[in-house]
Structure formats: structure tokens, C-alpha cells
Predicted model as a PDB file, atoms N, CA, C, CB and O in Angstrom, pLDDT in the B-factor column:
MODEL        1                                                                  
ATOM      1  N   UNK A   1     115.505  65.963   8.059  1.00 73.00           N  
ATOM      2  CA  UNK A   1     115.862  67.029   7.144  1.00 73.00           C  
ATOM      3  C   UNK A   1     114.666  67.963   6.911  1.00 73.00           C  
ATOM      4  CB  UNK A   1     116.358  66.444   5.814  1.00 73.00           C  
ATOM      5  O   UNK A   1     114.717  69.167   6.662  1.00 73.00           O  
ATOM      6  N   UNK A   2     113.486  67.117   7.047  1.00 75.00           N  
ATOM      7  CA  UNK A   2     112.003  67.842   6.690  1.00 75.00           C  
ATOM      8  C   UNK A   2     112.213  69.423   7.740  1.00 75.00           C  
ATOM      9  CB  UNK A   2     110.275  66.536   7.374  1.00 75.00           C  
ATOM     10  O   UNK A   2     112.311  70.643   7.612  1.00 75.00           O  
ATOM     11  N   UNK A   3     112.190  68.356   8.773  1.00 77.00           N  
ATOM     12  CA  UNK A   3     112.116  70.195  10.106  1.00 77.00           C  
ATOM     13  C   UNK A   3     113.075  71.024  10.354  1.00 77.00           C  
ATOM     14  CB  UNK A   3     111.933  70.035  11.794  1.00 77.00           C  
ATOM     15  O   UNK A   3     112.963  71.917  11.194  1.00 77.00           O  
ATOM     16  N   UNK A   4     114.495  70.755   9.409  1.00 74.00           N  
ATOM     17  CA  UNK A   4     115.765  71.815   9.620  1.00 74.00           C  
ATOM     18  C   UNK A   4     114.735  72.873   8.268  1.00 74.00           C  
ATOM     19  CB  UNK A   4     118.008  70.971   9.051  1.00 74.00           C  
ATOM     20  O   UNK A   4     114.854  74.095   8.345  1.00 74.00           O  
ATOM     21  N   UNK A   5     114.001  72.401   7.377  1.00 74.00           N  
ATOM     22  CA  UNK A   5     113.807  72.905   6.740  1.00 74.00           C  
ATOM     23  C   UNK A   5     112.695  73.684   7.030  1.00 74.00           C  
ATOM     24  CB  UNK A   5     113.924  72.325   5.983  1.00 74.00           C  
ATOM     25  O   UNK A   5     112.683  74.815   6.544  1.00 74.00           O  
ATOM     26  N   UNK A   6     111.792  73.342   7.690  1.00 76.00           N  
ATOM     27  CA  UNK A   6     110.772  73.556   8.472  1.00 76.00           C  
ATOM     28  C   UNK A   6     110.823  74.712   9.269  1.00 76.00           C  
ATOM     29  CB  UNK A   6     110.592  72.557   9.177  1.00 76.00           C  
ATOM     30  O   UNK A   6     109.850  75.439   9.468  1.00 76.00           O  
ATOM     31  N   UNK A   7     112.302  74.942   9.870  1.00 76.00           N  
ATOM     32  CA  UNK A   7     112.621  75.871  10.877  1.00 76.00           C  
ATOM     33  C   UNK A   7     113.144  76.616  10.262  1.00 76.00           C  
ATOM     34  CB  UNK A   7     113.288  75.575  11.925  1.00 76.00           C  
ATOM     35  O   UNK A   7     112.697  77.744  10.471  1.00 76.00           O  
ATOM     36  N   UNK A   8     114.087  76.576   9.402  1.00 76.00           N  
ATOM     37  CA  UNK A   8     114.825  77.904   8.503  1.00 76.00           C  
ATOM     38  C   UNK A   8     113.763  78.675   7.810  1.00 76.00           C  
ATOM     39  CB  UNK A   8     115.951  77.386   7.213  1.00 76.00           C  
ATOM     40  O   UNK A   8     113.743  79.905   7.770  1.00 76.00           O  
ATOM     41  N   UNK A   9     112.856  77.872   7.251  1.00 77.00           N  
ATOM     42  CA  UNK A   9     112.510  78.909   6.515  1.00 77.00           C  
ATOM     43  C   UNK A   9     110.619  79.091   6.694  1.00 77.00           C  
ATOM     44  CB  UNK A   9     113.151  78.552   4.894  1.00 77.00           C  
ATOM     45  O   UNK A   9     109.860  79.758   5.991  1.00 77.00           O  
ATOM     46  N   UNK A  10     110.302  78.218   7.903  1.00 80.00           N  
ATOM     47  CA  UNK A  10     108.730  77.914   8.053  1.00 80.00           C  
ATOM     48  C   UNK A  10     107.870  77.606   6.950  1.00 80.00           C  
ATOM     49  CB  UNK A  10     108.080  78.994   8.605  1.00 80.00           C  
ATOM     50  O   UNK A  10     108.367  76.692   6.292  1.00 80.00           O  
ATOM     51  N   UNK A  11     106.846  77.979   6.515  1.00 84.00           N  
ATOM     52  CA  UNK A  11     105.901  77.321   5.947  1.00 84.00           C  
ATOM     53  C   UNK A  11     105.963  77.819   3.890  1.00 84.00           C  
ATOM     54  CB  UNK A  11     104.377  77.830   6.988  1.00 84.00           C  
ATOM     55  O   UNK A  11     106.804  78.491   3.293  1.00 84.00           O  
ATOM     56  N   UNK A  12     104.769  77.165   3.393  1.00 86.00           N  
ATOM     57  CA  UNK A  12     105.248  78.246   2.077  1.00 86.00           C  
ATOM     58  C   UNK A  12     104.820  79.696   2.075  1.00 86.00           C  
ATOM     59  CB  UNK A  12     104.640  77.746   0.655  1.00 86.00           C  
ATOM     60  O   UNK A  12     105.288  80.574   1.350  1.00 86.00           O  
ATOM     61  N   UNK A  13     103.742  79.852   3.103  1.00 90.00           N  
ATOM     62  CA  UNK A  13     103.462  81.131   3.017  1.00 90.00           C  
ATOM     63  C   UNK A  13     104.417  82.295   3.315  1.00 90.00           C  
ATOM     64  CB  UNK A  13     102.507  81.228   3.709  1.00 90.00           C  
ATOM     65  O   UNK A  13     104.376  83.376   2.728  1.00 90.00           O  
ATOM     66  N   UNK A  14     105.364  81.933   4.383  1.00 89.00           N  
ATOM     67  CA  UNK A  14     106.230  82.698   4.837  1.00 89.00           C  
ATOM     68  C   UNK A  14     107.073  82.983   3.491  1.00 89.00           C  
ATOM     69  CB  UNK A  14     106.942  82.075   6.055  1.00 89.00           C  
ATOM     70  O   UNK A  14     107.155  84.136   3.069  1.00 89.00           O  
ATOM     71  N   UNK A  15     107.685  81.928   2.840  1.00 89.00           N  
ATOM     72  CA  UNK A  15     108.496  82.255   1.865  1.00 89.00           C  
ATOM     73  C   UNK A  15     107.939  83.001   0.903  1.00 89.00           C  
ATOM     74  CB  UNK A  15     109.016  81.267   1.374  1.00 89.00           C  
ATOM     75  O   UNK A  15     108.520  84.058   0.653  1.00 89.00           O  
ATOM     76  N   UNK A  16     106.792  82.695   0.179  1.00 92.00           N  
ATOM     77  CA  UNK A  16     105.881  84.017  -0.396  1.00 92.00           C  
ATOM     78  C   UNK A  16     105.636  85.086  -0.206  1.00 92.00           C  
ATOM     79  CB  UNK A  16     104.990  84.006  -0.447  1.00 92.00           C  
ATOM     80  O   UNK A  16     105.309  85.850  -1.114  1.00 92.00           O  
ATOM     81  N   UNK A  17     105.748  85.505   1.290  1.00 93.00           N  
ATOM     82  CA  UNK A  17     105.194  86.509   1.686  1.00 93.00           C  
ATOM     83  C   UNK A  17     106.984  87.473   1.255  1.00 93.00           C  
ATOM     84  CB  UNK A  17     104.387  86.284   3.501  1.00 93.00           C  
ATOM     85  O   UNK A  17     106.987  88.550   0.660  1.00 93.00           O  
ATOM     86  N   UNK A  18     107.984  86.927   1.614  1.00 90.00           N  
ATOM     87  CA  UNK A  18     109.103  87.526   1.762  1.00 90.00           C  
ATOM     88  C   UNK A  18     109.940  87.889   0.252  1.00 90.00           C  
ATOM     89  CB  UNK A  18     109.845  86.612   2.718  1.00 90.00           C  
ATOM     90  O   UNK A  18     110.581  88.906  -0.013  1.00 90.00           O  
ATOM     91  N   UNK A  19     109.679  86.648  -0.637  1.00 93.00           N  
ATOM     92  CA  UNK A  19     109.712  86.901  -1.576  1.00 93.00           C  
ATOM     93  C   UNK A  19     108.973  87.897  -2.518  1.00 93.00           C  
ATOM     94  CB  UNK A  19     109.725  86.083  -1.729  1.00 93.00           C  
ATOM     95  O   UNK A  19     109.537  88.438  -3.469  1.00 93.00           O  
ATOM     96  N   UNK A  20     107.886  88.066  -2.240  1.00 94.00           N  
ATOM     97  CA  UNK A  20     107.124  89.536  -2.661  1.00 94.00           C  
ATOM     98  C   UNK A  20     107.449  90.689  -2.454  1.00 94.00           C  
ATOM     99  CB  UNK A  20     106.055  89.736  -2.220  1.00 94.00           C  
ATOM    100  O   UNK A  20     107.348  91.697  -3.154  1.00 94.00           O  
ATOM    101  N   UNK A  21     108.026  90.445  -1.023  1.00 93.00           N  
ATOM    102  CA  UNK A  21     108.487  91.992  -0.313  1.00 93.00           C  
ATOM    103  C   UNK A  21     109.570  92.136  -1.413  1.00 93.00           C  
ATOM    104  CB  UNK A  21     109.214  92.048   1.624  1.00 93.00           C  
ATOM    105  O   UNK A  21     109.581  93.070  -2.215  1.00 93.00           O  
ATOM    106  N   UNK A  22     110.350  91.278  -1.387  1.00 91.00           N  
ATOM    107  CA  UNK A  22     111.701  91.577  -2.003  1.00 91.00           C  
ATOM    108  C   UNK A  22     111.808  92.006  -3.664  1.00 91.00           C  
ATOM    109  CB  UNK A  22     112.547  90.245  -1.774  1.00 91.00           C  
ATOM    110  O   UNK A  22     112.701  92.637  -4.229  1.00 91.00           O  
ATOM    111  N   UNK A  23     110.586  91.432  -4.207  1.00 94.00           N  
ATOM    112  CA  UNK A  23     110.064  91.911  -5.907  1.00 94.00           C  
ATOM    113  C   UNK A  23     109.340  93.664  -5.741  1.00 94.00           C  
ATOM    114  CB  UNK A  23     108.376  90.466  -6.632  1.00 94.00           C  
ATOM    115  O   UNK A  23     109.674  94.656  -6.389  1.00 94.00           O  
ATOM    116  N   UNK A  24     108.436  93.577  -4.811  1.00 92.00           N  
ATOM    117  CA  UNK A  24     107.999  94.662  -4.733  1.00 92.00           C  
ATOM    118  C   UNK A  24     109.232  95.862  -4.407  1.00 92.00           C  
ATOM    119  CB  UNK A  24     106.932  94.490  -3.780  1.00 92.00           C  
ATOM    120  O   UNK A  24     109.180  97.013  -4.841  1.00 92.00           O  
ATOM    121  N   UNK A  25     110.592  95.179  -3.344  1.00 89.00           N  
ATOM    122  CA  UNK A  25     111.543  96.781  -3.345  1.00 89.00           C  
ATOM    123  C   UNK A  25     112.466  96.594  -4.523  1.00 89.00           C  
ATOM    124  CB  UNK A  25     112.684  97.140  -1.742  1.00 89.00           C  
ATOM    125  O   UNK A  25     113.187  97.519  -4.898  1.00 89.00           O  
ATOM    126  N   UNK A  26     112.457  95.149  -5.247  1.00 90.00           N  
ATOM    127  CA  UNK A  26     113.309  95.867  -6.416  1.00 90.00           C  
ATOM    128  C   UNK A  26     112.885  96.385  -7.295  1.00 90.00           C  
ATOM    129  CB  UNK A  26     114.037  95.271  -7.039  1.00 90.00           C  
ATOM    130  O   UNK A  26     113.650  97.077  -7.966  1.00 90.00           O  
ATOM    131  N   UNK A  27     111.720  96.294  -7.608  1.00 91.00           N  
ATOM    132  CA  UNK A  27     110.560  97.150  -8.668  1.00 91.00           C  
ATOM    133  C   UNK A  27     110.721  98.258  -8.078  1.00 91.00           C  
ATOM    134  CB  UNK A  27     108.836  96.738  -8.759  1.00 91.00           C  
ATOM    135  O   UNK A  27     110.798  99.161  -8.912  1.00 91.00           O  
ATOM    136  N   UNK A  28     110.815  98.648  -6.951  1.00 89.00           N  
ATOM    137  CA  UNK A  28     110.479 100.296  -6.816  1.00 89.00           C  
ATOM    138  C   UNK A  28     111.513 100.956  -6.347  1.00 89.00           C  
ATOM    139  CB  UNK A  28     109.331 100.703  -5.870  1.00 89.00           C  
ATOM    140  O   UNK A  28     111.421 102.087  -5.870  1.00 89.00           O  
ATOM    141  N   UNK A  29     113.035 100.022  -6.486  1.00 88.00           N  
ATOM    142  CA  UNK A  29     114.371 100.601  -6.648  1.00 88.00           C  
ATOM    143  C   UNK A  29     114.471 100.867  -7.964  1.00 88.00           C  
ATOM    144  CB  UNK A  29     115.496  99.771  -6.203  1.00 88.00           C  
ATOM    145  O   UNK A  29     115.141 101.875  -8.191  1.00 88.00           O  
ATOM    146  N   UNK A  30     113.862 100.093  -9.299  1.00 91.00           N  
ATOM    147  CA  UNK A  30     114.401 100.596 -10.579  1.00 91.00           C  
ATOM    148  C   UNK A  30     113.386 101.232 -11.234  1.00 91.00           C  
ATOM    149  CB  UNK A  30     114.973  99.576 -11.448  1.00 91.00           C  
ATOM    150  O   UNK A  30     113.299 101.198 -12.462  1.00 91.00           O  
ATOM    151  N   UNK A  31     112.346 102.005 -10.295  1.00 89.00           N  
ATOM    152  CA  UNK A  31     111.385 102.780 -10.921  1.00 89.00           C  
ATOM    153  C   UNK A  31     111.922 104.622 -10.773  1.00 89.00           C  
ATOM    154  CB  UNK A  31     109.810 102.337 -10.083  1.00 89.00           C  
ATOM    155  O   UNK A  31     112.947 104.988 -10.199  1.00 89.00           O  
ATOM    156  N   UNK A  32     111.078 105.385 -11.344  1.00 90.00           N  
ATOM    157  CA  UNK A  32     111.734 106.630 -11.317  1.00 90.00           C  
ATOM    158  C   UNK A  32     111.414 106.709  -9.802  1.00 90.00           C  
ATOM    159  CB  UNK A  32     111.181 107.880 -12.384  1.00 90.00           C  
ATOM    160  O   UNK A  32     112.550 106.952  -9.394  1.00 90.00           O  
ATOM    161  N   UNK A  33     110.674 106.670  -8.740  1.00 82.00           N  
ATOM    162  CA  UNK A  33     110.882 106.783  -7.485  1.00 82.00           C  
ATOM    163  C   UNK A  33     111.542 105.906  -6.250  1.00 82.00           C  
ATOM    164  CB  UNK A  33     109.921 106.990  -7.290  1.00 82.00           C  
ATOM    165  O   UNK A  33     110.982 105.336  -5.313  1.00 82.00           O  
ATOM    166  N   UNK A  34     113.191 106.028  -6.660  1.00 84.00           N  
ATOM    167  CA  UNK A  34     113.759 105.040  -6.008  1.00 84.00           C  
ATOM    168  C   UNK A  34     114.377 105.914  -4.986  1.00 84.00           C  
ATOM    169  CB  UNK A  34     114.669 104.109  -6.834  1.00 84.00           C  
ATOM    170  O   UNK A  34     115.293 105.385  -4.356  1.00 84.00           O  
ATOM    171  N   UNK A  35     114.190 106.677  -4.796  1.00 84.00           N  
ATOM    172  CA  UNK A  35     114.308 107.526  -3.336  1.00 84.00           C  
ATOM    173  C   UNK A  35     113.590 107.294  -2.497  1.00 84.00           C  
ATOM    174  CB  UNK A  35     114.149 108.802  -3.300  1.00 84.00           C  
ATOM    175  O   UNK A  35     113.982 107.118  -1.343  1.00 84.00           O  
ATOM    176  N   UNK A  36     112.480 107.239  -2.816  1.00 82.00           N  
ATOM    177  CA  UNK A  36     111.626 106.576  -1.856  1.00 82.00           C  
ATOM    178  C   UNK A  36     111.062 105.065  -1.403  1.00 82.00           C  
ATOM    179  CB  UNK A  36     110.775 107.108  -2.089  1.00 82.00           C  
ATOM    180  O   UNK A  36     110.057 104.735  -0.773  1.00 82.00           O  
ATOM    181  N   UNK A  37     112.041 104.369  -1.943  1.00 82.00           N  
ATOM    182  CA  UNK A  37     112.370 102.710  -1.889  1.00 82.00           C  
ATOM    183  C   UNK A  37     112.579 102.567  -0.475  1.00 82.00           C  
ATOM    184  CB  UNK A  37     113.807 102.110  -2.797  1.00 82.00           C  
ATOM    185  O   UNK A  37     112.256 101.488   0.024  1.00 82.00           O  
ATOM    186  N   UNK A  38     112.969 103.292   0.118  1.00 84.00           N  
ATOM    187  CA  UNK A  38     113.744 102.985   1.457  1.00 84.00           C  
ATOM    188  C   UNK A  38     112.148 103.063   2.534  1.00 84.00           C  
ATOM    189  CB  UNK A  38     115.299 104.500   1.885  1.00 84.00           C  
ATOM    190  O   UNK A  38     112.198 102.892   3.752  1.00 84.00           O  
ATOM    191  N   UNK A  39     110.899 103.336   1.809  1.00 89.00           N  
ATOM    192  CA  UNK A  39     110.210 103.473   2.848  1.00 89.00           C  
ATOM    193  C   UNK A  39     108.966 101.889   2.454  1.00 89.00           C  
ATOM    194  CB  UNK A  39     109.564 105.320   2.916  1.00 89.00           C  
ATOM    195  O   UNK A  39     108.070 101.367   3.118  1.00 89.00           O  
ATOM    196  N   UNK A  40     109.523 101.613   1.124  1.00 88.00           N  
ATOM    197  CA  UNK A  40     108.798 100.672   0.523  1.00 88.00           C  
ATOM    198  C   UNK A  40     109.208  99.411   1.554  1.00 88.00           C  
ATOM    199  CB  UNK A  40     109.172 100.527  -1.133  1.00 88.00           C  
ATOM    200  O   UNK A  40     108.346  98.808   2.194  1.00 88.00           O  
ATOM    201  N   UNK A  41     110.189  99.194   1.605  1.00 86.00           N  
ATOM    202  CA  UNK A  41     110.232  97.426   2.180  1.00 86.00           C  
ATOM    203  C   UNK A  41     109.542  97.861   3.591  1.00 86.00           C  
ATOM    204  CB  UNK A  41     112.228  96.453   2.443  1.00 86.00           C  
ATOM    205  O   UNK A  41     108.584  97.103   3.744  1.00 86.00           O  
ATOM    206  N   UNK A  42     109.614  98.572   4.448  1.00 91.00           N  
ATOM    207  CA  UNK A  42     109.056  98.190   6.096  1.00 91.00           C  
ATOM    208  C   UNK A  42     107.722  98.333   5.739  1.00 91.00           C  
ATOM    209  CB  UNK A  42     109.518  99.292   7.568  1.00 91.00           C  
ATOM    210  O   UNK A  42     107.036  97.660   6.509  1.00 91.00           O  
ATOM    211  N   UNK A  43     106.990  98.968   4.831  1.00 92.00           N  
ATOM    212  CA  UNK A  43     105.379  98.786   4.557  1.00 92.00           C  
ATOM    213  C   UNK A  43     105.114  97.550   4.481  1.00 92.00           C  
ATOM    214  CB  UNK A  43     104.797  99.379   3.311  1.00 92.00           C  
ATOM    215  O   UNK A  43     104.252  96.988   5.157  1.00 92.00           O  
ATOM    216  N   UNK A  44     106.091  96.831   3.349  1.00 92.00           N  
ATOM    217  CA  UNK A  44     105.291  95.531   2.677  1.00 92.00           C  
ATOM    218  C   UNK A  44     105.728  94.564   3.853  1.00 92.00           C  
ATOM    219  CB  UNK A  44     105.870  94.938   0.878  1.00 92.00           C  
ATOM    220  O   UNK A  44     105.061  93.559   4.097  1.00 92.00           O  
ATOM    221  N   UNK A  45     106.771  94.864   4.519  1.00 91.00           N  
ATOM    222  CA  UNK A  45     106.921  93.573   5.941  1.00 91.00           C  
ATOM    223  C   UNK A  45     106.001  93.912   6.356  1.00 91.00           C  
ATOM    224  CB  UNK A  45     108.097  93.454   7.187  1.00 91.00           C  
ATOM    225  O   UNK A  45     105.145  93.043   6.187  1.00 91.00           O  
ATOM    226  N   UNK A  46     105.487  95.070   7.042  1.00 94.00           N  
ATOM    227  CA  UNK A  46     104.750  95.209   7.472  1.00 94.00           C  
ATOM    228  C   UNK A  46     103.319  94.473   7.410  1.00 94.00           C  
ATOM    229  CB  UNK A  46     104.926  96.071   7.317  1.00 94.00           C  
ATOM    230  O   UNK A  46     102.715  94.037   8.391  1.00 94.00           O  
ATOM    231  N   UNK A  47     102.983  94.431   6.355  1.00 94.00           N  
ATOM    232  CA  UNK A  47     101.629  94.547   5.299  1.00 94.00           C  
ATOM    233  C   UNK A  47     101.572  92.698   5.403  1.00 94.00           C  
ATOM    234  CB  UNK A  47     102.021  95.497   3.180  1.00 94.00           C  
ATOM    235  O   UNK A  47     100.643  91.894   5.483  1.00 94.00           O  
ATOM    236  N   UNK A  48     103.231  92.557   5.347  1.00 93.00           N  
ATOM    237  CA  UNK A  48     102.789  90.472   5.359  1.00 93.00           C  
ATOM    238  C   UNK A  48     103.213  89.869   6.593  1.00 93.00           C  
ATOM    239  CB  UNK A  48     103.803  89.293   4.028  1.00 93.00           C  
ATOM    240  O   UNK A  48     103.205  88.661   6.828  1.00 93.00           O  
ATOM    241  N   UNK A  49     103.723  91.128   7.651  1.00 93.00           N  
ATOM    242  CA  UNK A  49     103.477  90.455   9.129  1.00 93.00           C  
ATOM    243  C   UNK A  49     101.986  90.720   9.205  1.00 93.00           C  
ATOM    244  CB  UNK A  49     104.401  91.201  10.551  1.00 93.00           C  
ATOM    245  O   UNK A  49     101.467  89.793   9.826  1.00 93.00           O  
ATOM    246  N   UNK A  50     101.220  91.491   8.874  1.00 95.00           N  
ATOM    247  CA  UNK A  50      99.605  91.378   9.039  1.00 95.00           C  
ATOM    248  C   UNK A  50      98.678  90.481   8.802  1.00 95.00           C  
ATOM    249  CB  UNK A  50      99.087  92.111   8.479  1.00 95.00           C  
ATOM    250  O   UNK A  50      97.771  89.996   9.478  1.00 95.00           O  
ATOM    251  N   UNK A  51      99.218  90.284   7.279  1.00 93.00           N  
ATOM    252  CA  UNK A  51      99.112  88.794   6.635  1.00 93.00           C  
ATOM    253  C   UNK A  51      99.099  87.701   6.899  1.00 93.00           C  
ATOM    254  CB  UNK A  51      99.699  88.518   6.070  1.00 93.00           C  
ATOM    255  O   UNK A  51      98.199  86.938   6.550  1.00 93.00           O  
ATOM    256  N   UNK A  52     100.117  87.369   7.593  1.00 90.00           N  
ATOM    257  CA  UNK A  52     100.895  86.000   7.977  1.00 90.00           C  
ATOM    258  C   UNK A  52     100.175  85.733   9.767  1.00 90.00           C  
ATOM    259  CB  UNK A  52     103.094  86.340   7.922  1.00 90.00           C  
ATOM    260  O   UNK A  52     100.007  84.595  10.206  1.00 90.00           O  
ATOM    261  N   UNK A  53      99.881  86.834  10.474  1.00 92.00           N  
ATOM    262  CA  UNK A  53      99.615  87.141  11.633  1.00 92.00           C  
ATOM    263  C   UNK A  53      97.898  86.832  11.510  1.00 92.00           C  
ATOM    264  CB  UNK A  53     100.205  88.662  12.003  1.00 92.00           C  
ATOM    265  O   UNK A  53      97.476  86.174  12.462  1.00 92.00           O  
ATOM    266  N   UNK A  54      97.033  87.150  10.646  1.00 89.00           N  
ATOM    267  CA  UNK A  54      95.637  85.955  10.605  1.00 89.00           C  
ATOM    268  C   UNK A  54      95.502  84.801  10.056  1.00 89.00           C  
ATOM    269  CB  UNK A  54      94.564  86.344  10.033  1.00 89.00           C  
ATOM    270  O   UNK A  54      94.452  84.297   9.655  1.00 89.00           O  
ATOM    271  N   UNK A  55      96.926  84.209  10.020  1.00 78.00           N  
ATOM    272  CA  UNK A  55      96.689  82.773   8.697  1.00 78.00           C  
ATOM    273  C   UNK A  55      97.041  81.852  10.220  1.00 78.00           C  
ATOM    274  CB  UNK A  55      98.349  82.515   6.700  1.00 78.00           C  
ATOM    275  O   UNK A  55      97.075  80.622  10.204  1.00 78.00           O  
TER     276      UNK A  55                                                      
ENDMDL                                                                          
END                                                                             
């Protein structure tokens, strides 16, 4: 059960990293610049494939 879990969702960092992304675009969907939300999430993937890519 350890490595179905292991594989869905990899390590804790991964889940941190994704979970941030996802706080950071709903914060900046219910801020006054939520027009420009749509450019917020591919930064922060971005920003924690960089992340995740020297760990």
C-alpha cells in the first residue's frame, strides 16, 4: 500500500510543492487582480518544477 502511495502522489515535497501552487492561485483568484490569475499558476509550477528539479 506504502508504494501505490508512493507512486500517486511521490514524496512530501511534491505534495507541498503543489499544494502551494494551488493556495497561491486561489489567493490571487480572490484578490483584486484576478484577471491575471490565469498567468499565476504556470509561474508557480513552474517555480516548483525548479524546485523539485535540485532536490
Amino acid at each position: 500500500m506504502r508504494g501505490l502511495f508512493k507512486t500517486l502522489f511521490g514524496d512530501a515535497r511534491h505534495v507541498v510543492a503543489v499544494a502551494l501552487c494551488l493556495m497561491v492561485t486561489l489567493a490571487a483568484l480572490r484578490s483584486p487582480a484576478a484577471p491575471a490569475a490565469g498567468l499565476v499558476l504556470p509561474l508557480c509550477l513552474l517555480a516548483a518544477a525548479a524546485y523539485l528539479a535540485r532536490r
